[in-house]
N, C-alpha and C positions, 0 to 999 in steps of 0.2 A: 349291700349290707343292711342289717336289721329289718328286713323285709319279713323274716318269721314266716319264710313262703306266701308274700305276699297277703298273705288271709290266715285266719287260725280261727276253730271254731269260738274259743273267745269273742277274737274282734267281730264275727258273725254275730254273737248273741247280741254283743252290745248294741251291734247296728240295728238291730232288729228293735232293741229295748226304744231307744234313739225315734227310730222310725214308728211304733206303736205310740210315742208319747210318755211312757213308764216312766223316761227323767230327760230331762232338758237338756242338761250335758252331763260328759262323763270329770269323774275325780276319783280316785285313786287313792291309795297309799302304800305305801313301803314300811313294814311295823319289826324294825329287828329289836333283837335283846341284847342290849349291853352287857354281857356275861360270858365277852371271847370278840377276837378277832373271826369277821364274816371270810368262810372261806367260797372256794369254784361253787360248790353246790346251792348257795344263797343267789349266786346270779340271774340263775334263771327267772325266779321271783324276783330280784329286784329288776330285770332288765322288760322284764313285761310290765312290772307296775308303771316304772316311768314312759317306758314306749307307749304305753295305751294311751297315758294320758296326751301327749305328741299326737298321737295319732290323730287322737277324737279332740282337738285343740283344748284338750281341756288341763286339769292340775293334780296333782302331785304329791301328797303329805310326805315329809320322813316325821312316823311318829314312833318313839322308842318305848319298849314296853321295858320299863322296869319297877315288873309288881312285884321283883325277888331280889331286896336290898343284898343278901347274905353272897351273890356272886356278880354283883353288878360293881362297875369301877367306869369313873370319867375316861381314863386311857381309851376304852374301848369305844367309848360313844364319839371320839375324836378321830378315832380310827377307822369307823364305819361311817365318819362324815366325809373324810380324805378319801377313802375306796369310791365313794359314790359321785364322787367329783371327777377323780381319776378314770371311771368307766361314761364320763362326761356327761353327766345330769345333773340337776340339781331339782329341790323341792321348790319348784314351783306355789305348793299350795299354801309351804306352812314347815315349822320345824314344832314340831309338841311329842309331850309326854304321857303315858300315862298317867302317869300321875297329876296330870292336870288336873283329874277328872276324879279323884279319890274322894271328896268332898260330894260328886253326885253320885258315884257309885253307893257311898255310903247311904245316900238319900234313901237312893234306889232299894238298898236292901232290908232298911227300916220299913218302907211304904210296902215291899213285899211279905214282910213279915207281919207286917197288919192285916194284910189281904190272905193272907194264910199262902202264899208262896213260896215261906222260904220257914227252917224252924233253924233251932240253935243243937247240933249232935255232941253227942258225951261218946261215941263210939271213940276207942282207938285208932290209928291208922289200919292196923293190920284186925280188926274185929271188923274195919268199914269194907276191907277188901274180900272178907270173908261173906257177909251180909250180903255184898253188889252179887253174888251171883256165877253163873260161868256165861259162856256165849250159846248153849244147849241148856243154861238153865235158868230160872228168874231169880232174882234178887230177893230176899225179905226184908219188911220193914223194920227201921232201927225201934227200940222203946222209944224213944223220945222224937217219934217224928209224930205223933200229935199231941204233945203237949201244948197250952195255950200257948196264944199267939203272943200275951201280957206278958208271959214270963219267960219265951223268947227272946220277946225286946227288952227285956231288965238284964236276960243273961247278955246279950248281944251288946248292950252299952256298956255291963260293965267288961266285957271283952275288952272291948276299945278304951275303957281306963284303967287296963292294966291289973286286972284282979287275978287271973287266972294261970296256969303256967302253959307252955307250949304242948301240943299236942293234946291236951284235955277238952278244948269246946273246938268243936266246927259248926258256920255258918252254912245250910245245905239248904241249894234248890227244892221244894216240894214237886214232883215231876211223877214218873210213874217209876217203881221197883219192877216191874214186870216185864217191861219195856222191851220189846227184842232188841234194842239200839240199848249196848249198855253204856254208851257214854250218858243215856237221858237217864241213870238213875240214880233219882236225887243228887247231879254233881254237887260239889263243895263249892261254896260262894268265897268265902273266907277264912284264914288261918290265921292261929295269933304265933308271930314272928316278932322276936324283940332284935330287932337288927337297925342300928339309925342308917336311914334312908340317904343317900349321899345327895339328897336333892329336898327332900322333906325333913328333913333332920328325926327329932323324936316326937314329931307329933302325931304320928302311927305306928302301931304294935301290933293291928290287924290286917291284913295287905290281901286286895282280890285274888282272885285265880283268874288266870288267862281265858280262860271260855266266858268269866262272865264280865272283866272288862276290856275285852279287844271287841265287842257289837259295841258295847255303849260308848266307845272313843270313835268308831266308824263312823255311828250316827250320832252324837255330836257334833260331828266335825262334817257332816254332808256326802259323807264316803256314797257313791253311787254303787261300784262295784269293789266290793272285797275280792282279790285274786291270792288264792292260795295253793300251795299241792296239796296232792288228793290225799294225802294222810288225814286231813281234815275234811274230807268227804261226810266223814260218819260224826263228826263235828256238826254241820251245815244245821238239824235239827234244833240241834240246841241253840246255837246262833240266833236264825229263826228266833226259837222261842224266848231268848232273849230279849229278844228288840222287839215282839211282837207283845209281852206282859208288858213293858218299859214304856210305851211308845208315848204315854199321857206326859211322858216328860223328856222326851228324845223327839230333834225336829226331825231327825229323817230313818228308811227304811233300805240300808243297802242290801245288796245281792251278793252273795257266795258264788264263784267259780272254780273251781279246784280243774288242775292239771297234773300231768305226771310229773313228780320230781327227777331232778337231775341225778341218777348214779352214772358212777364212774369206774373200770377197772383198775384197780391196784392202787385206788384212793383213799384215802381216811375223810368221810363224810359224816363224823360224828364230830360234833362239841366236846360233848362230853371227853368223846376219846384223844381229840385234841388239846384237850387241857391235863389230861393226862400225859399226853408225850410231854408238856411243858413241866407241869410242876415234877415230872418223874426224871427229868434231866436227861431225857432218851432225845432232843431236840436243843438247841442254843437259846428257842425262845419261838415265839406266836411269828416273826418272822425270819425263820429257817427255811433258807430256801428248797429244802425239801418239806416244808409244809403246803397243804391246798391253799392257804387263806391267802385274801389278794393281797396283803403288804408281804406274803413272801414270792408271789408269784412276779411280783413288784418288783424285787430286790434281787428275784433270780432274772428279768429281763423280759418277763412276760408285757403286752400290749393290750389297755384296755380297747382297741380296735380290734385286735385279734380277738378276747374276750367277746365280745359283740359278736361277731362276726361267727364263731363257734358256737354260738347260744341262738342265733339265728338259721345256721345250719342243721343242727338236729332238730330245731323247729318244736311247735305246742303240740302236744295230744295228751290224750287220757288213757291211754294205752302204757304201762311200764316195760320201760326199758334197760341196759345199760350202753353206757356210751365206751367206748375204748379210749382210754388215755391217747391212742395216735390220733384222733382225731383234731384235740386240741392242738399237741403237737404242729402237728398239718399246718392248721391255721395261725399256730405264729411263727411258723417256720416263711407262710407264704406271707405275710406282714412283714417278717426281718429283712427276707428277699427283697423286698421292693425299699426299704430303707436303708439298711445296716452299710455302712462303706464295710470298704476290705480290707485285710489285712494280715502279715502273716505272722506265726505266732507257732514254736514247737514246743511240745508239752514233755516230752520224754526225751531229749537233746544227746545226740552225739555227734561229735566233731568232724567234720569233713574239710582233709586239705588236700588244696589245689597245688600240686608241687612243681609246675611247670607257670604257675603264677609269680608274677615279681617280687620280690619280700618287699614291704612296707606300701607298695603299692594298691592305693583304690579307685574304686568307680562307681560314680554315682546313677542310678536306676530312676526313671521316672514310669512311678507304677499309677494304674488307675483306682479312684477310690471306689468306682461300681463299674460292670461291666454296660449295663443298660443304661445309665442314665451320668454321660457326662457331664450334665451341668453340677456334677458333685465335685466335681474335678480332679485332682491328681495330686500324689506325694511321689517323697524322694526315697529313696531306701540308698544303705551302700555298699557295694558288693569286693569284697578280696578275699586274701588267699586263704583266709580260713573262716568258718560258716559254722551252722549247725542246724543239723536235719531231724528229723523224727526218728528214731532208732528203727523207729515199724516200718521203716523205709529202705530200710539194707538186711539183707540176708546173707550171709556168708557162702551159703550152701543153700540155693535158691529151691523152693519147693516148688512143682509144676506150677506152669502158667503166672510163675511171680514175673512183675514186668518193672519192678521198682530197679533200686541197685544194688548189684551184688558184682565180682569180680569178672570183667569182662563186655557187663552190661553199660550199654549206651541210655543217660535221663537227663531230659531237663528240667533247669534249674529255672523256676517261674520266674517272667521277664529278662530271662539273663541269657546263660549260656549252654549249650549240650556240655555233658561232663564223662569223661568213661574212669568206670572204679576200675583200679588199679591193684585193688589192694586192702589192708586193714594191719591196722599195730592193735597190738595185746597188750594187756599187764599178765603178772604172773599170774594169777588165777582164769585167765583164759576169757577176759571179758574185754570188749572189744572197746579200746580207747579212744581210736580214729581210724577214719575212712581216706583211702590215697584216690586221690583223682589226678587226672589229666581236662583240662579243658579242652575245646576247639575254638582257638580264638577267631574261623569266621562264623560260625551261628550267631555271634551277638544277636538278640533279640531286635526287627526292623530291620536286618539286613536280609540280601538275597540268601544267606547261608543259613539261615533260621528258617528254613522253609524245607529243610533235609529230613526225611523222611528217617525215624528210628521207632525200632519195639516198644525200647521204657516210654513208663510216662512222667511226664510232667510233675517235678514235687516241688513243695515250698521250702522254703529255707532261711534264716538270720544272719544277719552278717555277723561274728563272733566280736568284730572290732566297737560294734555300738550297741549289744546288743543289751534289752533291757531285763533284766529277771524280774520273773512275775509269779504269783500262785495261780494255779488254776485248781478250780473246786467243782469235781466231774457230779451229778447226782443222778441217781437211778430214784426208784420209784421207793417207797417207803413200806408197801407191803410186797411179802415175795411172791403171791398168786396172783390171780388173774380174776380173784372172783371180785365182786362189789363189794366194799362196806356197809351192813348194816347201820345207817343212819337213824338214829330214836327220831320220835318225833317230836318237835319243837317244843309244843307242851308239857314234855316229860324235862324238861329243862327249866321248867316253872318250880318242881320240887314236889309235883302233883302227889295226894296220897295212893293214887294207882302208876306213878311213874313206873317203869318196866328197869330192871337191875341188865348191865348188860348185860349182851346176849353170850360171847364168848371173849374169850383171851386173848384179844386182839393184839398184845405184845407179842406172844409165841409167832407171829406171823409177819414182825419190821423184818426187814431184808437188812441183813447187818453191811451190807457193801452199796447203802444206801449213799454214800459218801465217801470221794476218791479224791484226795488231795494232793497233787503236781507239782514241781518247781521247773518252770522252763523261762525262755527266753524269749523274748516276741522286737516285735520293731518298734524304734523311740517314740512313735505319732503316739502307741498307746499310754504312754506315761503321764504327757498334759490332757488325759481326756478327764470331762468329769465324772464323776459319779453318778452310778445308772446307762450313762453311754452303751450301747450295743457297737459290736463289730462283727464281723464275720471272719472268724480266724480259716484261712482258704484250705481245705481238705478238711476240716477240725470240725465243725459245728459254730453256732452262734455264741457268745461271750459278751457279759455285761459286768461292765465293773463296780465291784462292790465296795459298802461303804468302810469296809473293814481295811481300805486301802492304804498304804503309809508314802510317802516320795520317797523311801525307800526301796518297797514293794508292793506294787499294784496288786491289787488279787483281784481276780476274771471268776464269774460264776458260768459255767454253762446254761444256757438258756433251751438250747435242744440240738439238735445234731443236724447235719445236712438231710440226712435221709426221709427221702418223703415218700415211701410207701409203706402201706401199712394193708394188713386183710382187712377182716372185717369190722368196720365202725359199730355199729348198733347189734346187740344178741338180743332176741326178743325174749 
C-alpha cells in the first residue's frame, strides 16, 4: 500500500532535483480552502503531498488558503484537520494560513507597483473579461494600465482604507495582454471585499487572489516542491513569475509539478456543486452518506486504509483519466473483508415457521465472528421455531434455476439446520405472511448429518424470539450516468473575475433512488456496537452504524455490497 507503483514520475523529478543539488531536502504542502467539506477527489493531492514528504524524509505544511472571507467558516477548517488525521498524516511542517502572510503580500504589491508591475484597474468584472481576449485572440490593454505608478499607489492605499465600493478598483499584475497564456494577462492581484475575515477580523477590505498569494506562502514557508493537478499546468507561468519579480523579499524558490486529477464516474467533483446539494436541501448535509466528502464516506463506513490504498492503485500520471466508482468500491470491500466480523441481519423480513419444532423451545448457535481469522472469535445467536428470512429468499412459484426456498425445496439455514418449505400462509390480499417449514433434526450444523448433500443454498436468517429491529439505509450513486463530473477549477472557488458559471444542470442528472430506507431485523451483538462499527451482514453487503442511532433503533448505512467484480476501472 501507498507505493504509488513504487516510483511516479514526480518522485523521479524530485530525486533528480535531490541528486543535482537544486535543494537539500524536500517540503511540501497541502493548501485547501476552507469553503466546504474536502471531498474523494482532494485525496489524491493531499495523499501525495504528505507521501512525498515521507518518502523524501522530509515535512509537510497544512497551509489553508483563506483569501475569500465571504465562504470560508471554522467548521470547515476543523473538518479538513479531522480528514487528514483520519487518512493518518499529520503536518509535519507547520499548521499556517494564508493569511499569515497578508501583511507581506501587501508589501509585495506596494514595491511592485512602484517598479511598475502592477497598476490599480477601474475596468468592470465583465469589461475585464471582455478586454482579456479569447484563446485565438489577444487581449487589449485596459485605459488605465499605464497610469503613473504615484497614483496607483494613492488609489491602492486608499482601497485598503476603505474608500471605494466593491467591484470599482482592481489591483492587476502588469504582465503581457498578448500573451498566448491567457491566464498571464495582466491577472488581478487584489479585490476590495468588505467581508470580516473570521481570522483577521476588519482589518482588510482588500483580500489577494489565489495565484498571487499561494507562490508567496510556498516561498515563505521554504515549499521546495508545489504538487498540484494539472488544471494548474497553465497556472505554472505565472507562479514562476511570481516568485521570480518577488524574490528580493521571499527566501526561497519552489517548483510546480502538476498531475492528473482524480475523476470519478457517477461522482459529484464539484464544490461548488456540492454546496449546492447542501444549501438546496437535495442532501441532509456536507455529511450525507451519499455525499463524496470524507466525513460522509466516513459515516457511510468507508476506510482511510482503503482510501490510501485506492489512490495508490490508480497511481500519478499526467495523462487524464476517469476512474470507475467500482474501483473504489473494490478497495474497501477488500479492507472490510479482512476486518469487519459477521453477522446476520434481514433487511426485507418474512416470517418462517418451523412447525415440527417444539413451541417455546430454543437453541443456542455458536457462530463465528470471521471466517479467516479466529482470533476474532465467536458469538452466540438463538435459533427456534419461528425466524425471519429475506423475502428475496422464497419464491412461491420458483423461476428457472432459483435454488433458495420455495415449496418443496430443501435450504439451509446458516449454522443451523436443513429446512424444507412446506408451504406459505396469506392474508386477504394475497401477500405472503409466513413461510411453513419442516426441519431435519439430524443436519444440526457439526454433526455427520450436515454434511448431506441438497440443491438450495445456504441462507441467513434471525431468530424472531430476540430479534433486534434496525433501519438500514441502502445508497446508490448520486448522479444517474456514468459520465464524470465536471469539477471547476480550484481557483474559480476563489470568486476569480474570470471564474467560469457552471457548465450544466447538474440537478437534472441526481438519481432520485439515491436513497433506500429498510426496517428489518438483525442479531442482538449489533445493538451494543458503537457507532461507526462495521459488520458484514452475511449475503447483504457491508453495514456501518450510524450516528443517527437510538437504543431503540439502530440505523446500519450500507457501506458497499459483497460483490466484487466490476468491467472496466480506468476510460482513457
Amino acid at each position: 500500500m501507498d507505493d504509488l507503483n513504487r516510483t511516479n514520475f514526480i518522485w523521479d523529478a524530485i530525486g533528480k532535483d535531490l541528486a543535482e543539488g537544486v535543494y537539500t531536502e524536500v517540503h511540501t504542502r497541502f493548501p485547501p480552502e476552507p469553503n466546504g467539506y474536502m471531498h474523494i477527489g482532494h485525496c489524491k493531492a493531499l495523499i501525495m503531498d504528505f507521501l512525498t514528504a515521507e518518502k523524501f524524509g522530509g515535512k509537510c505544511n497544512l497551509r489553508f488558503d483563506d483569501t475569500n472571507p465571504a465562504k470560508e467558516d471554522m467548521e470547515f477548517v476543523r473538518n479538513i484537520e479531522k480528514d487528514i488525521r483520519w487518512l493518518g498524516f499529520d503536518w509535519t511542517g507547520g499548521l499556517f494560513y494564508a493569511s499569515d502572510y497578508y501583511d507581506k503580500c501587501y508589501e509585495i504589491a506596494e514595491d511592485w507597483i512602484l517598479r511598475g508591475l502592477a497598476y490599480v484597474d477601474e475596468l468592470s468584472k465583465e469589461e475585464m473579461r471582455a478586454y482579456r481576449g479569447t484563446l485565438t485572440e489577444p487581449g487589449k490593454n485596459s485605459p488605465w494600465r499605464d497610469r503613473p505608478a504615484e497614483e496607483s499607489l494613492d488609489l491602492f492605499r486608499r482601497m485598503r482604507a476603505g474608500e471605494f465600493a466593491e467591484g470599482t478598483k482592481t489591483l492587476r499584475m502588469k504582465i503581457d495582454m498578448a500573451s498566448p497564456n491567457i491566464v498571464m494577462r495582466d491577472p488581478a492581484m487584489y479585490r476590495i471585499l468588505y467581508k470580516e475575515h473570521w481570522r483577521t477580523g476588519n482589518k482588510w477590505c482588500i483580500y489577494p487572489m489565489y495565484d498571487f498569494s499561494h507562490p508567496i506562502g510556498d516561498a515563505l514557508e521554504g515549499i521546495t516542491h508545489s504538487l498540484c493537478s494539472l488544471e494548474y499546468e497553465i497556472h505554472r507561468p505565472l507562479y514562476d513569475w511570481v516568485v521570480e519579480h518577488a524574490k528580493n523579499m521571499l527566501p526561497g524558490h519552489p517548483r510546480q509539478i502538476e498531475f492528473a486529477r482524480l475523476n470519478m464516474t457517477r461522482t459529484v467533483m464539484s464544490k461548488r456543486y456540492l454546496r449546492q446539494l447542501v444549501e438546496g436541501g437535495y442532501v441532509s448535509g456536507w455529511d450525507d452518506p451519499r455525499m463524496p466528502t470524507l466525513s460522509a464516506l466516513r459515516r457511510r463506513g468507508y476506510t482511510g486504509t482503503a482510501i490510501r490504498e485506492f489512490v495508490s492503485r490508480i497511481g500519478m500520471s499526467k495523462a487524464d483519466s476517469v476512474v470507475d466508482l467500482a474501483l473504489l468500491e473494490s478497495c474497501v470491500r477488500d479492507d472490510l473483508g479482512e476486518t469487519s466480523p459477521r453477522a446476520m441481519a434481514v433487511l426485507r423480513p418474512v416470517k418462517v415457521i418451523l412447525t415440527n419444532w417444539p413451541e417455546g423451545e430454543t437453541k443456542t448457535i455458536e457462530m463465528e465472528n470471521h471466517p479467516d481469522r479466529p482470533e476474532m472469535g465467536t458469538h452466540t445467536v438463538t435459533f427456534g421455531r419461528e425466524l425471519w428470512i429475506d423475502s428475496e429468499d422464497f419464491m412461491e412459484v420458483p423461476v428457472k434455476k432459483y435454488q433458495r426456498m420455495f415449496p418443496g425445496n430443501e435450504v439451509r439455514l446458516k449454522g443451523a439446520y436443513i429446512v424444507k418449505c412446506e408451504g406459505c400462509e396469506k392474508d386477504a390480499e394475497g401477500h405472503v405472511t409466513a413461510i411453513l417449514c419442516t426441519v431435519d433434526f439430524d443436519s444440526a450444523s457439526g454433526t455427520p448429518g450436515a454434511d448431506r448433500k441438497i440443491k438450495g443454498k445456504t441462507l441467513h436468517w434471525v431468530s424472531a424470539a430476540d430479534a433486534v429491529p434496525f433501519e438500514a439505509r441502502l445508497y446508490e450513486p448520486l448522479l444517474v450516468d456514468e459520465e464524470a463530473d465536471d469539477a471547476e477549477e480550484e481557483a474559480a472557488e476563489e470568486g476569480e473575475e474570470n471564474a467560469a458559471p457552471a457548465k450544466k444542470d447538474f440537478i437534472s442528472r441526481l438519481n432520485p433512488d439515491s436513497k433506500t430506507v429498510l426496517r428489518g431485523y438483525a442479531e442482538p451483538c449489533v445493538r451494543d456496537a458503537a457507532v461507526g462499527a462495521t459488520f458484514q451482514f452475511l449475503r447483504t453487503g457491508y453495514f456501518c452504524k450510524d450516528p443517527d442511532s437510538t437504543d431503540e433503533l439502530p440505523v446500519f448505512n450500507r457501506t458497499v455490497g459483497l460483490r466484487d467484480t466490476f468491467a472496466k476501472q480506468v476510460k482513457a
